[in-house]
C-alpha positions as CSV (number, residue, x, y, z in Angstrom):
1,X,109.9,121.7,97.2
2,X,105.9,122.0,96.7
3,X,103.1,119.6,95.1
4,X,104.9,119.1,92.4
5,X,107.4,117.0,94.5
6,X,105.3,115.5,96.5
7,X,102.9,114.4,94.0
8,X,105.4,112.7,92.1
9,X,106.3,111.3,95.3
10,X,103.3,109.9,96.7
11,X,102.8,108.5,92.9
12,X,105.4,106.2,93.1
13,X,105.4,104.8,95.8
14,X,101.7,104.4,95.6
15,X,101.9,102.7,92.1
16,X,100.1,105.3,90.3
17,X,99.9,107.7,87.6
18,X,101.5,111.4,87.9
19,X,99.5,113.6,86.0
20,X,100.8,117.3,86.4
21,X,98.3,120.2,84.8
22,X,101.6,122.3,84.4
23,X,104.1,120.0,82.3
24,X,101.1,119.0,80.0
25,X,100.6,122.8,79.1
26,X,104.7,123.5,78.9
27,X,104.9,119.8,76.7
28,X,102.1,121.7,74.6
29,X,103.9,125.0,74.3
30,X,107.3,123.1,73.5
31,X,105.8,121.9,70.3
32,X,104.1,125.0,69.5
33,X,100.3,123.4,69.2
34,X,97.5,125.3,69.0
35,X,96.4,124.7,72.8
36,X,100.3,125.6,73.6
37,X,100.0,128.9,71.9
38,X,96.4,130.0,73.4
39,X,97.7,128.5,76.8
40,X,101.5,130.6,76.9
41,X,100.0,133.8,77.1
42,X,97.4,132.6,80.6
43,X,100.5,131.0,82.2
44,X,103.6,133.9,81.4
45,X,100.1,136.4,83.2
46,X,100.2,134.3,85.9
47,X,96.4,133.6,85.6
48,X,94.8,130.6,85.2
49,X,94.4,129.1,81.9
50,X,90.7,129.1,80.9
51,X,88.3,125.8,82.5
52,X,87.9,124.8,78.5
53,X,91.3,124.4,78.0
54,X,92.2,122.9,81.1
55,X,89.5,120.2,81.3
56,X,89.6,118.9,77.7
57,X,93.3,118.2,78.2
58,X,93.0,116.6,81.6
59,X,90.3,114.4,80.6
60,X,91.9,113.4,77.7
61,X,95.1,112.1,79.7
62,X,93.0,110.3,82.0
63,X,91.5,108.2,79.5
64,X,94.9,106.8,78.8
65,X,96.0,103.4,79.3
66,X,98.2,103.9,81.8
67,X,95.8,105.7,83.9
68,X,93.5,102.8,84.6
69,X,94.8,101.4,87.9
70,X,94.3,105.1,89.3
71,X,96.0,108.7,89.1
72,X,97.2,111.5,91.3
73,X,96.4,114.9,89.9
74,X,98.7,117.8,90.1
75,X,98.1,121.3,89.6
76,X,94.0,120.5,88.9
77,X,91.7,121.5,90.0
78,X,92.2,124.8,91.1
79,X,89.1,126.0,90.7
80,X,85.4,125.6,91.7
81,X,84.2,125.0,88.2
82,X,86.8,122.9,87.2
83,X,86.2,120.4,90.3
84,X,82.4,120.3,89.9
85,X,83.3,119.7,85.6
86,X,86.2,117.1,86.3
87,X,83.1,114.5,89.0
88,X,80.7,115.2,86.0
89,X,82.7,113.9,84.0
90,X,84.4,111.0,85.6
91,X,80.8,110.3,86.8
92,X,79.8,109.2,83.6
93,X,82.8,106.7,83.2
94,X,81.2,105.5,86.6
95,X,84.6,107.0,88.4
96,X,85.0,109.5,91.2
97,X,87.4,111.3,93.1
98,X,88.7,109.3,96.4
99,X,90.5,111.9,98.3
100,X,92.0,115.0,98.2
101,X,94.8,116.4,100.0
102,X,95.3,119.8,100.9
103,X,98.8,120.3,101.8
104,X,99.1,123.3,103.9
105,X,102.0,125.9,104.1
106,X,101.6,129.3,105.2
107,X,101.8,132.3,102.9
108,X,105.4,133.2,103.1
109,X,106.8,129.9,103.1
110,X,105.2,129.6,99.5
111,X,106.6,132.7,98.5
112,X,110.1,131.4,99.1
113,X,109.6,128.3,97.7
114,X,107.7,129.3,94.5
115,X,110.0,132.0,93.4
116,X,113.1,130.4,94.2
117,X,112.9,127.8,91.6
118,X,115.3,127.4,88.4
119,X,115.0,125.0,85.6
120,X,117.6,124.1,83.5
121,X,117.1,124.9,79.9
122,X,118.5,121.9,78.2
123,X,117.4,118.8,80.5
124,X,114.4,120.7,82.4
125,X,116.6,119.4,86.1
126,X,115.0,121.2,89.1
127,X,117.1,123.7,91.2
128,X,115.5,125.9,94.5
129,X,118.1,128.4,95.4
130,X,117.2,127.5,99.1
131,X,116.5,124.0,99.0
132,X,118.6,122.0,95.8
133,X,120.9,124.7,95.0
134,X,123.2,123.8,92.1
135,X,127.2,123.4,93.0
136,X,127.7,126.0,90.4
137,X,125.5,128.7,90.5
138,X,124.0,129.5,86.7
139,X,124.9,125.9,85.3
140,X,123.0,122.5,85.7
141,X,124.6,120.0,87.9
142,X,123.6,117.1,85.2
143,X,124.2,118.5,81.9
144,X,126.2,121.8,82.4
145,X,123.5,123.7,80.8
146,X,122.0,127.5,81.6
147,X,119.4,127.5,84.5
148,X,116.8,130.0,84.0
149,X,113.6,131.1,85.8
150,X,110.0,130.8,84.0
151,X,108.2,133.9,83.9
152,X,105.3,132.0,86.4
153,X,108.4,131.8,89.0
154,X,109.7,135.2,89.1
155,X,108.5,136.7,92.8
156,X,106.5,139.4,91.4
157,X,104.5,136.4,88.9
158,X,104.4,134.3,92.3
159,X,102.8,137.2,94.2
160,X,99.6,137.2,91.4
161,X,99.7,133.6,91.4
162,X,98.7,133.5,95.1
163,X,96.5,136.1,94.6
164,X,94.9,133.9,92.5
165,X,94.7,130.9,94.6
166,X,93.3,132.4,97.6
167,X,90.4,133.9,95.4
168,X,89.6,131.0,92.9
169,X,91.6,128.2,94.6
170,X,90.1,128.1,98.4
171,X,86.6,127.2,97.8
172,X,87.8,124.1,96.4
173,X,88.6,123.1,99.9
174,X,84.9,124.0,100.9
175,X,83.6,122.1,98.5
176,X,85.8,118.5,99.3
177,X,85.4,119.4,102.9
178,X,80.8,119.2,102.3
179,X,82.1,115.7,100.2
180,X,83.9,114.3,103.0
181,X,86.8,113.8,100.8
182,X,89.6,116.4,101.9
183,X,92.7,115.7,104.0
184,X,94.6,118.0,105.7
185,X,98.8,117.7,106.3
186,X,101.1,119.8,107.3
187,X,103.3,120.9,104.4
188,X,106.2,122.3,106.0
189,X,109.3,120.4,107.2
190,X,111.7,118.2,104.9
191,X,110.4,116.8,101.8
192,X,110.8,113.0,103.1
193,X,108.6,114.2,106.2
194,X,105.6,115.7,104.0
195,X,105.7,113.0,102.2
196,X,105.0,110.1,104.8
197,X,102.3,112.2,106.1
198,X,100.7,112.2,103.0
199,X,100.8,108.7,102.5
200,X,100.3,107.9,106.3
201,X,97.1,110.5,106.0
202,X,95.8,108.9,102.1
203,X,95.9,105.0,102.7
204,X,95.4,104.4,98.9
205,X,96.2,108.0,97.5
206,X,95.6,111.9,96.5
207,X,93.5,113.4,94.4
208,X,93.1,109.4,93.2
209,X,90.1,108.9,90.0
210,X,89.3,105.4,89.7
């Protein structure tokens, strides 16, 4: 499992918020909205969906109730822009990033484990054909229901997708690196042993606005 997992992970047992770029944008296409519609087309690509987009929505769920005591972002942000936009912004709410993890995994291990993923269509359960494999292969261990795999998982999406990250993505680590803000951890091993890195490395948290 990637970020995703270990975001959610670190979240809870740090007490905060989860906030997950990617299941915003699907929420948004589920109910057909106009940001759902413009942002379907970016995301089925395999390209980023534009800063303007992106940011208005993230800052939006920030400013949520729930996110006062602190939140862990997921999938943002990925790219220079968007990080020098999102400490603007949370600068004038007198609020800053704390610290930012970069989990690192070698190319190919991210190939496997982004294009081996499956969802189910009725409950949205997680399946890796590698890693959680369902007992039945096709149907959802929960609910019974059809697994399927979103066009931004199939290997040849998942190829342009890392294209993508190693030309917009990177300098991001550059730019927490002259902050003093990024930490490093090894991404690869069993999900329970990235995870207490993570929280061993943090102390109070990734990618944590307060």
């Amino acid at each position: 499992m990637g970020k995703g997992t270990q975001a959610a992970s670190v979240a809870q047992e740090l007490n905060l918020t989860h906030i997950a770029s990617g299941d915003l944008f699907r929420q948004a296409i589920e109910q057909g909205s106009e940001l759902g519609l413009r942002a379907k087309s970016y995301i089925d690509e395999g390209t980023l969906v534009p800063d303007s987009i992106t940011i208005g929505m993230i800052l939006k769920r920030i400013s949520a109730p729930d996110c006062e005591g602190g939140v862990i972002l997921d999938g943002f942000p990925r790219n220079l822009k968007q990080a020098e936009a999102l400490d603007k912004a949370l600068a004038e709410q007198a609020r800053a990033i704390d610290k930012v993890v970069y989990i690192k995994v070698s190319e190919g291990e991210l190939l496997k484990r982004l294009s081996g993923r499956w969802v189910c269509r009725n409950c949205q359960a997680l399946y890796h054909i590698v890693n959680s494999p369902p007992k039945v292969w096709g149907k959802c261990d929960k609910c019974g229901g059809e697994l399927y795999q979103r066009p931004d998982d199939t290997p040849e999406t998942v190829k342009k997708r890392l294209e993508v990250y190693f030309s917009q993505t990177a300098p991001i680590i550059d730019y927490y690196t002259r902050a003093g803000k990024l930490l490093e951890v090894d991404g690869e091993g069993r999900i329970d042993e990235v995870s207490r890195r993570i929280v061993a490395t943090l102390g109070e948290g990734e990618f944590v606005a307060r």
